[in-house]
C-alpha positions as CSV (number, residue, x, y, z in Angstrom):
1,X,173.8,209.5,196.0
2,X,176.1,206.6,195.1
3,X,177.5,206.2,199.1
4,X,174.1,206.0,200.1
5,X,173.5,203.5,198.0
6,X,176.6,201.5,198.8
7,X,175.6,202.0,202.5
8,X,172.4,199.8,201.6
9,X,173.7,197.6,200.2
10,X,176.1,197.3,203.0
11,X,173.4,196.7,205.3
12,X,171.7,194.2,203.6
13,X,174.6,191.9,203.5
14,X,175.1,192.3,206.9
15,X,171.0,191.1,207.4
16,X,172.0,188.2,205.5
17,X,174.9,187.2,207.4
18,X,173.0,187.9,211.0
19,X,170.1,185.3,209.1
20,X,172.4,182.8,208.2
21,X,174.6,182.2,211.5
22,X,170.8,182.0,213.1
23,X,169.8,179.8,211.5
24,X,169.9,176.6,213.6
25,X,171.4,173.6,212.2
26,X,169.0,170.3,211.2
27,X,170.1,166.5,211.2
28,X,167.3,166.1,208.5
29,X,166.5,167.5,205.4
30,X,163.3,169.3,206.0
31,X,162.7,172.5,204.4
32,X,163.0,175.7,206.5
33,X,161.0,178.9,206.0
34,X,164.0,180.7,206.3
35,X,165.3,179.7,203.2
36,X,163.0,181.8,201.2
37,X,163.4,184.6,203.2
38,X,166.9,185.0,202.7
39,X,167.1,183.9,199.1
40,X,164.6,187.1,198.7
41,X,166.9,188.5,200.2
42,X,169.5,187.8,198.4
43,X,167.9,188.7,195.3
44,X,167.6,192.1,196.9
45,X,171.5,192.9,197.5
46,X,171.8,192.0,194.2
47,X,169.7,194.1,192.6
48,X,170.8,196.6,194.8
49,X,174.6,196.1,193.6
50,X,173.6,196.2,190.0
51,X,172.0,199.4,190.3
52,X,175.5,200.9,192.3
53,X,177.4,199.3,189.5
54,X,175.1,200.9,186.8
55,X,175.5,204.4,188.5
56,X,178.9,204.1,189.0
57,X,179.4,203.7,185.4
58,X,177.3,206.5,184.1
59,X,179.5,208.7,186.7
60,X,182.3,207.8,185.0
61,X,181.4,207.8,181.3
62,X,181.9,211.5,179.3
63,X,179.4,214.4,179.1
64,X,177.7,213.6,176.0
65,X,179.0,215.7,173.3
66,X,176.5,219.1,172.2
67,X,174.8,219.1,168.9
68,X,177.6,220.0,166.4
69,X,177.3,223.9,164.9
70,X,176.6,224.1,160.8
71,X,179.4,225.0,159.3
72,X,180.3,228.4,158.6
73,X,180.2,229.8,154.9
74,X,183.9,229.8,153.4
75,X,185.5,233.2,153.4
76,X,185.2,235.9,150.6
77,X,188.4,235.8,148.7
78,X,191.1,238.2,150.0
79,X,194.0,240.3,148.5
80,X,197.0,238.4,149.8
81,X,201.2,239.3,149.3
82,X,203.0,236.0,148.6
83,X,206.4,235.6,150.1
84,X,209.2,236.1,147.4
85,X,211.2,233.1,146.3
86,X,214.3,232.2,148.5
87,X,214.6,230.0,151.4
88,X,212.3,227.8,153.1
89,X,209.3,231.0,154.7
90,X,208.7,230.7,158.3
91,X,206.3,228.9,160.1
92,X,203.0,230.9,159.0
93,X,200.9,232.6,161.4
94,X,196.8,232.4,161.2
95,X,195.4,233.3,157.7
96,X,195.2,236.9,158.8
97,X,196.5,238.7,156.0
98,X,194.7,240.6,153.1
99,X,194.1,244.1,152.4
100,X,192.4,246.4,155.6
101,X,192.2,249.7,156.7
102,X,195.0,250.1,159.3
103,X,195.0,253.2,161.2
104,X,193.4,255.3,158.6
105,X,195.6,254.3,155.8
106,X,194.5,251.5,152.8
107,X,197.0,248.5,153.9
108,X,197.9,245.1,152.4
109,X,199.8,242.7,154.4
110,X,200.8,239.4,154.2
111,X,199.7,236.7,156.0
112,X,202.4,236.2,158.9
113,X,202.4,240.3,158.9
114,X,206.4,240.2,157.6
115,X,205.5,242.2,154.4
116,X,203.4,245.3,154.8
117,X,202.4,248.1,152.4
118,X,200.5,251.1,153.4
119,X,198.8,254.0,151.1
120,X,199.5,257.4,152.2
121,X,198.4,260.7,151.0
122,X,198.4,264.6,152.2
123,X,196.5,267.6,150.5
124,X,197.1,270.9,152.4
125,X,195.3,273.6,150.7
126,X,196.3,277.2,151.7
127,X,194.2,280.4,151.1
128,X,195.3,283.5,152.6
129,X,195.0,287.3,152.6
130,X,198.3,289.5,153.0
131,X,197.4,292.9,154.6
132,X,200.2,295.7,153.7
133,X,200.3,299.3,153.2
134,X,199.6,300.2,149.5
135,X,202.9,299.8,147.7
136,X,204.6,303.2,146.1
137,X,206.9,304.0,143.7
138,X,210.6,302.2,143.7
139,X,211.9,305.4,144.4
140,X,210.3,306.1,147.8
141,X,209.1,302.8,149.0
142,X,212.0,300.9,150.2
143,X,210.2,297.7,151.1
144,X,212.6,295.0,149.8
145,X,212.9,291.5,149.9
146,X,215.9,288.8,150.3
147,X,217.3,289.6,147.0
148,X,217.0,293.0,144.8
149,X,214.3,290.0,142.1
150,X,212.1,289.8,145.3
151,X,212.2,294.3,145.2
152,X,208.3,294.2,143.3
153,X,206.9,290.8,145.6
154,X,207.8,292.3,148.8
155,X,205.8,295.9,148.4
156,X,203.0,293.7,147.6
157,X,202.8,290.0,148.7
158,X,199.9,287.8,146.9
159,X,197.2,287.3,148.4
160,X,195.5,284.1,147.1
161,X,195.3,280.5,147.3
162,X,198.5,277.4,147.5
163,X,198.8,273.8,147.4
164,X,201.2,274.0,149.8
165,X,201.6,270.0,150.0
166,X,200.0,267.3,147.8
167,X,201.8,264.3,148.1
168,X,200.9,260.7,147.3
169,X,203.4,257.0,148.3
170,X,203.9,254.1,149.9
171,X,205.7,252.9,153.1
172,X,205.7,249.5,154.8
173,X,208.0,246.7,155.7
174,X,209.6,243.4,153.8
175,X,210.8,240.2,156.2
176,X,209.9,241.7,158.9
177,X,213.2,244.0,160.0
178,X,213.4,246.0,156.7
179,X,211.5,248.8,156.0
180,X,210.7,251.5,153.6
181,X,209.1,255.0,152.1
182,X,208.7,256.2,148.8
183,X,207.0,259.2,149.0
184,X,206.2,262.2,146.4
185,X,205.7,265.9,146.2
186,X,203.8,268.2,144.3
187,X,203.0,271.1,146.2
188,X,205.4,274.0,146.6
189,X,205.2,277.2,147.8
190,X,203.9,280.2,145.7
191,X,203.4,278.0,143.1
192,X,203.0,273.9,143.1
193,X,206.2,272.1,141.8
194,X,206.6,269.7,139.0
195,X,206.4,266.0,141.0
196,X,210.1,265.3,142.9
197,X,210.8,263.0,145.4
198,X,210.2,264.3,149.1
199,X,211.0,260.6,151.0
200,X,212.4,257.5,149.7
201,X,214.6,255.4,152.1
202,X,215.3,252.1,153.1
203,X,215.6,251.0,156.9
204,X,217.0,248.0,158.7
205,X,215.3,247.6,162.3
206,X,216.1,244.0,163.3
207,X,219.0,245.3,165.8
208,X,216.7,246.5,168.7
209,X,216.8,249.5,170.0
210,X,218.7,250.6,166.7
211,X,217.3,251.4,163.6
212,X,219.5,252.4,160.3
213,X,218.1,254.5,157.7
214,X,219.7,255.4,153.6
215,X,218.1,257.2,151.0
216,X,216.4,261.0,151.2
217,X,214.8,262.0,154.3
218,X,214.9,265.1,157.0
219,X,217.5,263.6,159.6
220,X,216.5,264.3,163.2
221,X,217.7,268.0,164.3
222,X,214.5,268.6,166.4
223,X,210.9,268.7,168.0
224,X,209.5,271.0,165.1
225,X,211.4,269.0,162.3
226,X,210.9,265.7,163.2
227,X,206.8,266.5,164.4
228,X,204.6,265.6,161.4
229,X,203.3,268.7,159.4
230,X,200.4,266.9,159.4
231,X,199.6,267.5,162.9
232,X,201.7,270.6,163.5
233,X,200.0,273.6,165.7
234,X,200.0,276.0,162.7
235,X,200.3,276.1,159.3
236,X,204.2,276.4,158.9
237,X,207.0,276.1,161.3
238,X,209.1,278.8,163.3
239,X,211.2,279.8,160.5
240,X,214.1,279.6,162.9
241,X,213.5,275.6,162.9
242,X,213.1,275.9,159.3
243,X,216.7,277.8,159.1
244,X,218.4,275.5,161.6
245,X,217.2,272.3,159.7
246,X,217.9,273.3,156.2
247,X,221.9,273.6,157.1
248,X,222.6,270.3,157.0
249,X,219.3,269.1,156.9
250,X,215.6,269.5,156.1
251,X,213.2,267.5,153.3
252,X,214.7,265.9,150.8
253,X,218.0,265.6,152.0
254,X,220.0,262.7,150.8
255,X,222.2,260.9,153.7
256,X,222.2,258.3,156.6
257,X,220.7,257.5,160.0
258,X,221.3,255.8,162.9
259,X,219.0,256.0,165.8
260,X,217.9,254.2,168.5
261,X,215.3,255.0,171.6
262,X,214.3,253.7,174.7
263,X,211.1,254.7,177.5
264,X,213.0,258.0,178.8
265,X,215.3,258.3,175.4
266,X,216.6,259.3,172.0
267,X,219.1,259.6,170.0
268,X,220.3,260.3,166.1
269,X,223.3,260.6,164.4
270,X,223.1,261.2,160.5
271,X,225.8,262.1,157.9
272,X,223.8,264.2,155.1
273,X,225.0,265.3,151.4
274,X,222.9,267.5,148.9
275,X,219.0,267.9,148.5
276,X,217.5,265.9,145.5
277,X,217.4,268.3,142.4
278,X,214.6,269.7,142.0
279,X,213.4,271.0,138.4
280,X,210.2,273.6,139.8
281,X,207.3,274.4,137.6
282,X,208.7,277.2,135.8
283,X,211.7,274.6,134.7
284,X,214.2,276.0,137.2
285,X,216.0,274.3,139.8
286,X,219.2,274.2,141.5
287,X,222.4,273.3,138.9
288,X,224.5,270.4,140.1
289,X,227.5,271.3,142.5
290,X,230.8,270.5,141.4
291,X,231.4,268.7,144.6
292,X,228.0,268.2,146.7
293,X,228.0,269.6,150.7
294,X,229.0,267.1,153.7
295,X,227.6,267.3,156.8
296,X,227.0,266.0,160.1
297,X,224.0,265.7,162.5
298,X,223.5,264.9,165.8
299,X,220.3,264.7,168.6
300,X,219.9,263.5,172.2
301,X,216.7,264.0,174.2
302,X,215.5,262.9,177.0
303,X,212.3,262.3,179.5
304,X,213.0,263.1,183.0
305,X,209.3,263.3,183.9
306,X,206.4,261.2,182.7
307,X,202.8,260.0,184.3
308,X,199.8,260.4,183.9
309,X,199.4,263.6,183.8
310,X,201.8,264.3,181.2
311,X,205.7,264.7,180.3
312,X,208.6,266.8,179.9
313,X,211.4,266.4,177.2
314,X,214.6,267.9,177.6
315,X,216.9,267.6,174.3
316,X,220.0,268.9,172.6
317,X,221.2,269.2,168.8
318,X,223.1,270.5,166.3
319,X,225.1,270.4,162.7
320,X,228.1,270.3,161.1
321,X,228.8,271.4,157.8
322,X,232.4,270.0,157.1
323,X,232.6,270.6,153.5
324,X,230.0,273.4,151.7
325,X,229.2,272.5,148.6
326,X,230.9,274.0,145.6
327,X,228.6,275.8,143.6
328,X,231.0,277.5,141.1
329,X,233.6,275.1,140.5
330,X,237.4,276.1,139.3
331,X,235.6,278.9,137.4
332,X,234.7,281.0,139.2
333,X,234.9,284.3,139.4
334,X,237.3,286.6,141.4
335,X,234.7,288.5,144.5
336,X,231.9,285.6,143.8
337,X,231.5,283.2,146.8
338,X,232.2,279.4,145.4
339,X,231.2,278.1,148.8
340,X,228.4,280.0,149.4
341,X,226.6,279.2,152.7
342,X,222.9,281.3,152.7
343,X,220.7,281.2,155.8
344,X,217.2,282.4,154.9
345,X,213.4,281.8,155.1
346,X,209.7,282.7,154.2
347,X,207.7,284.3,157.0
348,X,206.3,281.7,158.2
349,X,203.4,280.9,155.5
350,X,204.1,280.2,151.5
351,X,200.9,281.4,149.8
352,X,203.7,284.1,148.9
353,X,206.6,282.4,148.5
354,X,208.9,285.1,149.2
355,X,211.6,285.8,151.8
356,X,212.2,288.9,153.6
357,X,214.9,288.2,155.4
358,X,218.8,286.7,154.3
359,X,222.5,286.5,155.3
360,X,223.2,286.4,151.2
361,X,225.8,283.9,150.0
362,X,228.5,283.9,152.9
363,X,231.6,282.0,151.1
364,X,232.5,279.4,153.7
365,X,234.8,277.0,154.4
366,X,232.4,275.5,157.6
367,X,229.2,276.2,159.4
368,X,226.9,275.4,162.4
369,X,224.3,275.3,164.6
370,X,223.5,274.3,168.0
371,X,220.2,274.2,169.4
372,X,218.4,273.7,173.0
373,X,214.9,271.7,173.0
374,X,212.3,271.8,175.5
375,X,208.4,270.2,175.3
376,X,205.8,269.4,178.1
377,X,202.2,268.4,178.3
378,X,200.4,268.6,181.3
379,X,196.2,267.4,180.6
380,X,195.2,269.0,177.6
381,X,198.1,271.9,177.7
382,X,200.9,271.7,175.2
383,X,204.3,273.7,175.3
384,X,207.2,273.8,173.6
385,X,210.0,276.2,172.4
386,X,213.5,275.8,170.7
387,X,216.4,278.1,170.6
388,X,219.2,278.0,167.9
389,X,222.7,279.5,167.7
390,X,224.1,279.5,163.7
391,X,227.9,279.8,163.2
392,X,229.8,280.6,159.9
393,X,233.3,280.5,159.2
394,X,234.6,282.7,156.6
395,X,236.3,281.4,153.3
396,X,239.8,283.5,152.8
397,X,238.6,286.4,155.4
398,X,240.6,289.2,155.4
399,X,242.6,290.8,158.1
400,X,240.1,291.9,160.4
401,X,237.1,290.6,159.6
402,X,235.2,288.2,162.0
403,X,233.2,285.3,161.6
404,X,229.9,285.9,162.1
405,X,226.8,284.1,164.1
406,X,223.4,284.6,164.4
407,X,220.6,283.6,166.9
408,X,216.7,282.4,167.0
409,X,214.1,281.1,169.2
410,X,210.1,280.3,169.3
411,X,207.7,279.4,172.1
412,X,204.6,278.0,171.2
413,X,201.8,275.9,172.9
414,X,198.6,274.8,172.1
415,X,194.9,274.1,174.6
416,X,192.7,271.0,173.7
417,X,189.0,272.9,174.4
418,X,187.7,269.3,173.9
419,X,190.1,267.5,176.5
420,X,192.0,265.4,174.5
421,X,195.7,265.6,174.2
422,X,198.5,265.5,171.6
423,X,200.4,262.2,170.5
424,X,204.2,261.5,171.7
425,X,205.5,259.8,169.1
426,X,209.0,258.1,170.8
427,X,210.2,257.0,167.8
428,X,210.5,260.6,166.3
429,X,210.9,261.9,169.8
430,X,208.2,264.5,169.2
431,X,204.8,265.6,168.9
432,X,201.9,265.1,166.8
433,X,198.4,266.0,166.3
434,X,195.7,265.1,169.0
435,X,193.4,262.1,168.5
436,X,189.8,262.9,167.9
437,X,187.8,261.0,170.9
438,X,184.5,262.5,169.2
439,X,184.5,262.7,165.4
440,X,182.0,265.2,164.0
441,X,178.4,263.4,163.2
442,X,175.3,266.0,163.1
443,X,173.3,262.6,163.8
444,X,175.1,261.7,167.1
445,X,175.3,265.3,167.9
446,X,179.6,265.4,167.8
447,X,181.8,268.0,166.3
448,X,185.3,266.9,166.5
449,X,188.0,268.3,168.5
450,X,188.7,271.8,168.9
451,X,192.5,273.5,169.9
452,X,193.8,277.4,170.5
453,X,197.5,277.9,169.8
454,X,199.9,280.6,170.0
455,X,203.2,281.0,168.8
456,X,205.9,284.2,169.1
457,X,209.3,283.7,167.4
458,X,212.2,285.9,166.3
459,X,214.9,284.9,163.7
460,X,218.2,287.9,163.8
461,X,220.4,287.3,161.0
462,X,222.0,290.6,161.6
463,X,225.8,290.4,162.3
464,X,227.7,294.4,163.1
465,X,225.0,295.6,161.1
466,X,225.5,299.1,162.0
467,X,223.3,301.9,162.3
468,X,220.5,303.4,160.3
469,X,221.7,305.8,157.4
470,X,225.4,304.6,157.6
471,X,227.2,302.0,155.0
472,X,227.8,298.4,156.1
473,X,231.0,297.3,157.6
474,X,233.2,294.9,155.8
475,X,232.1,292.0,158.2
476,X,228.4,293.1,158.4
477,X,225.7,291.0,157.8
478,X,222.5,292.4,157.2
479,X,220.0,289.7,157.0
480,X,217.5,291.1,158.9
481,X,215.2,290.8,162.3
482,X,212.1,288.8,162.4
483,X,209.4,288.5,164.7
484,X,206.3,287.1,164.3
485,X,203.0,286.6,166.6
486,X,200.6,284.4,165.3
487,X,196.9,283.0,167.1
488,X,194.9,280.1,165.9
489,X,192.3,277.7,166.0
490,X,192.0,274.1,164.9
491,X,189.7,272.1,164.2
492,X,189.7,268.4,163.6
493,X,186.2,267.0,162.3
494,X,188.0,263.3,162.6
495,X,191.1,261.7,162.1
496,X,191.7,262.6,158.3
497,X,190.4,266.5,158.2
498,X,191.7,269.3,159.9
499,X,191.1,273.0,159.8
500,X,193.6,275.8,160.4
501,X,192.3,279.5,160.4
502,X,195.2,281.4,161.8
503,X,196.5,285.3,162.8
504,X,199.9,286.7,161.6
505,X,202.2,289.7,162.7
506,X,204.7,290.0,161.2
507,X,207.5,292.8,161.8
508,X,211.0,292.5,159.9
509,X,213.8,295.3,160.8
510,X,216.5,295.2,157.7
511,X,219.4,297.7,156.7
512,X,219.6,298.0,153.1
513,X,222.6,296.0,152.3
514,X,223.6,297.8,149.5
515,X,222.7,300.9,148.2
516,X,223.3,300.0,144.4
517,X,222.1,296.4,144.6
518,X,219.3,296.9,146.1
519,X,218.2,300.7,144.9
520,X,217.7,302.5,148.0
521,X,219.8,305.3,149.7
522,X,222.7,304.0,152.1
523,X,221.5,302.2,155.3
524,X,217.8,302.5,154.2
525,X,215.1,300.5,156.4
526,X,213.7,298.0,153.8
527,X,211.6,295.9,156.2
528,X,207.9,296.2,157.3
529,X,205.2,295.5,159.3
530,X,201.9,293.7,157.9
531,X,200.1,291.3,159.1
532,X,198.0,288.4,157.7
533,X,194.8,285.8,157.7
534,X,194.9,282.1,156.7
535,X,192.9,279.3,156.0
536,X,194.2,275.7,155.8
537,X,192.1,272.7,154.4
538,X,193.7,269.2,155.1
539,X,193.1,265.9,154.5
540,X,195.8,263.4,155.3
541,X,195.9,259.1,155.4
């Protein structure tokens, strides 16, 4: 529009100067017609220049500005952390802060996000039925547990109901690189403990990829120990996981940590002590050692596959007991193990809380294990299985006898009937439960996610433990075989409840290990076969 208009105006002048070299020149001063013509002319071009001027100016001048907004009501007041004296706070980020829900837990966090502190809580509530043969008399029934106390428990396990966990704390992070976990227990198994600590650490993660950790925690020695119980396939571990963590690891354990990861990586190293006393319900716990156990713990995994699809993880780990802890002191009696070193654990679910199978106190001057680690997902299909070699090395041994070992493995696996898939967690290097892309909702017509598992294990803790009828061998050990299939189903209404109804069989092979001690004739079979039906109730944040 505005070249068309200049293009005018263009033309006019040029009439105008055409006009004015006609016109012919006079001697006299008589008025010529022309004159007021091309005055009118004249008048025309300029009006015609004014009006290019006048758009060209409104071209250039800004869009006019739209009708301001009304201002928005001031925020509701907000729960905010203030940063701690000490030197001048970084440059703050967005008033974002306050207190939130952040991935199902009750968080408060301040304002630039350096200081964090999340609510956490776990009730698992365990009911099962035990299904034995009818106990007999001492005499002729020769079921026995761990130790000659369990002899009454083991011919007839309770049936009944456990609060297997019910813990309550607080995690987060202060200045950014620091964080933390202070976390209770009162659950137990059997019976629910007086409150201990379970967690309570410290952890500087400003070095990238490497994180340090102090305090009491379960180092990493692991898939099954370092997955969240949680979101475990079934209601307890293997107990061979349970046995090869507790050596120089497992909850509570007071020690150090340094680990780092990367996308295809992992890897722990931890120095460990003793497990926090613990004082149980019935006011019994474990005395204080006269010098508390040192040991060492190591991990490595790795990802050699991963798309879409799914994964596999390949690992290794082990421990090192370098000093067992003394448990007599300068004391103790000639024949009683100062050192002892005791590998042993419940079948695999703690409404009874009694074992059935144990090396007894092996007075030890060193032990170990070694383990092999495998886990792959591929859609909604879940694998994984673990396999443990333990070593102990004998305290003053005699001429002759050997220093025995023992071995264990579990396979278990897991189908999502609702298509969803478990959660790699790369920082523990392992699994956890499944999302829930559906929570349950009878008005939207959703019911959660659903999951099958199954699981076969075997724990020997037999070492030359001879043959039925006959008297052990100096070097024998006889702890005991254990195997154990078990079926289940999960269900996970959302993200905070979960459902566990699972099938037990349970099959334990034991030589009496001694007559006297433990009442029967010599070389006795004191193991069984029963099997068992449990329900868990869960709710976790």
């Amino acid at each position: 529009m505005r070249t068309k208009h200049i293009l005018v105006a263009t033309a006019a002048l040029s009439l105008v100067c055409t006009a004015a070299e006609a016109k012919p020149r006079h001697t006299k001063s008589t008025p010529d017609p022309r004159d007021a013509e091309i005055q009118a002319l004249k008048d025309q071009v300029k009006a015609l220049s004014d009006k290019v001027d006048s758009l060209a100016a409104r071209a250039a001048a800004p869009p006019p500005a739209p009708p301001a907004a009304p201002a928005p009501p001031p925020p509701a007041p907000v729960a905010v952390i203030q940063t701690p004296p000490g030197p001048p706070a970084r440059p703050q980020f967005p008033a974002t802060g306050g207190a939130t829900i952040l991935a199902g837990k009750p968080s408060i966090q301040s304002a630039d996000g350096r200081f964090v502190a999340n609510l956490h809580g776990v009730m698992q509530f365990d009911a099962a039925e035990y299904r034995q043969s009818t106990p007999g008399p001492i005499t002729s029934d020769f079921r026995r547990g761990a130790t000659p106390a369990d002899t009454a428990h083991a011919r007839d396990l309770s049936s009944g109901t456990n609060f297997r966990r019910a813990r309550i704390g607080v995690d987060g992070k202060a200045f950014g690189d620091w964080e933390y976990n202070l976390l209770f227990e009162y659950g137990g198994a059997g019976e629910e403990d007086a409150g201990h600590i379970q967690e309570m650490w410290v952890q500087y993660s400003g070095l990238k990829p490497f994180h340090f950790r102090v305090g009491a925690f379960p180092p990493s020695i692991g898939l099954e120990d370092q997955a969240s119980t949680n979101g475990a396939l079934f209601i307890e571990r293997p107990a061979v996981a349970d046995m090869a963590r507790s050596m120089a690891g497992g909850d509570f354990r007071e020690g150090a940590m340094a680990w780092a990861n990367g996308d295809w990586w992992y890897a722990a190293a931890s120095i460990t002590g003793r497990v926090v006393g613990v004082v149980n319900s019935q006011a019994t716990g474990v005395s204080q050692p006269f010098d508390s156990q040192l040991g060492y713990i190591g991990r490595l995994a790795v990802i050699p596959i991963k798309n879409d699809d799914g994964m596999l993880q390949l690992g290794v780990h082990g421990s090192y007991v370098a000093r067992p802890a003394d448990a007599g002191g300068p004391d103790t009696p000639a024949g009683t193990a100062r050192y002892p070193i005791t590998i042993q654990e419940r079948p695999e679910l703690r409404v009874d809380g009694t074992r059935l199978i144990s090396t007894g106190g092996i007075n030890a001057t060193h032990a170990s294990t070694l383990g092999l680690e495998a886990a792959g997902q591929f859609m909604s299909f879940f694998l994984q299985g673990e396999y443990e070699r333990f070593k102990v090395e004998r305290r003053n041994a005699a001429v002759g006898v050997s220093d025995p070992d023992f071995t264990g493995y579990y396979v278990e696996g897991g189908y999502m009937l609702t298509g969803e898939r478990r959660r790699y967690n790369p920082g523990t290097a392992a699994f956890d439960g499944p999302p829930v892309d559906h929570p349950f909702s009878l008005a939207e017509g959703t019911y959660g996610a659903f999951e099958v598992t199954g699981r076969y294990s075997n724990i020997d803790l037999n070492y030359n433990a001879g043959a039925f009828g006959t008297a052990p061998s100096a070097d024998a050990v006889r702890g005991g075989e254990q195997r154990i299939v078990t079926g289940g189903l999960n269900w996970y209404p959302n993200s905070f409840v979960r459902f566990i109804l699972q099938y037990q069989d349970v099959r334990i092979d034991r030589l009496s290990p001694s007559a006297t001690t433990f009442q029967t004739p010599v070389g006795a079979q004191v193991g069984q076969h029963y099997s068992t039906i449990a329900l868990r109730s869960q709710f976790s944040f």
